[in-house]
C-alpha angles and dihedrals in degrees: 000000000000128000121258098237094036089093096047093047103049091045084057095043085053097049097042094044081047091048097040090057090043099046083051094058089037094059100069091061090050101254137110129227098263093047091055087059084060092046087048085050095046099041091053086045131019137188099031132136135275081240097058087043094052085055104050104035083060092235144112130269105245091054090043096059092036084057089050096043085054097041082044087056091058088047093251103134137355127226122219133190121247105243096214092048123028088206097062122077120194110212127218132180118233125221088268093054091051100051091054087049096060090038091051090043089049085062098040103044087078095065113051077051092061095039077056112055091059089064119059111222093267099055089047099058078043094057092042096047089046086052092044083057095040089051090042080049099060095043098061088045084057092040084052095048090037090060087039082058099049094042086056097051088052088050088052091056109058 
């Protein structure tokens, strides 16, 4: 029988061994890990919200805008204001963006072929529709804590 804490941990051994050779490639273009997802995103799509990033990149907004105020500083993207509503930014990449992006890609690519070659196609769907339920899984756990936190507050305040 497995151990309670073996899937968590390899999940988190795999992404950070994933992350750490990323973050490597991704150095000499001046941009971290977690930047270069934005870039991907961008790059697939361009031209989206904060909001839309901050969705599919499976983080939280204020990470999310630090990330793009840096990546705004190297001239990476540009952020413009929706004209029908002052809150919402559309984000673009510029030619420069755009540029790191390939190069990084160019370095990455590599390696997701060779993550890859050792799954047949197969295992590979299986693994993807088994992460697609863990991560179902954990929203509806946060979901869970995040209306137990506001249920507390409410509680505090009477």
């Amino acid at each position: 029988m497995l151990e309670i804490h073996e899937l968590p941990m390899s999940l988190g051994k795999v992404s950070k061994a994933i992350r750490r050779h990323t973050d490597t490639c991704c150095k000499k273009y001046g941009v971290t890990a977690y930047q270069y997802v934005l870039l991907c995103l961008l790059a697939e799509d361009d031209g989206v919200t904060q909001q839309v990033l901050v969705e599919r990149a499976y983080s939280d907004p204020n990470t999310i805008r630090a990330m793009l105020v840096l990546l705004e500083k190297k001239g990476m993207v540009k952020r413009d204001p929706n004209i029908s509503d002052v809150r919402r930014r559309h984000v673009v990449l510029t030619k420069k963006g755009r540029k790191t992006y390939e190069k990084a890609f160019n370095d990455i690519e590599p390696v997701s072929k060779h993550i890859y070659k050792a799954l047949s196609d197969k295992e590979l769907k299986n693994i993807l529709k088994i992460l697609d339920r863990i991560l179902t899984s954990m929203d509806e756990l946060n979901l869970q804590d995040n209306a137990d936190q506001k249920d507390n507050i409410h509680k505090r305040k009477k």
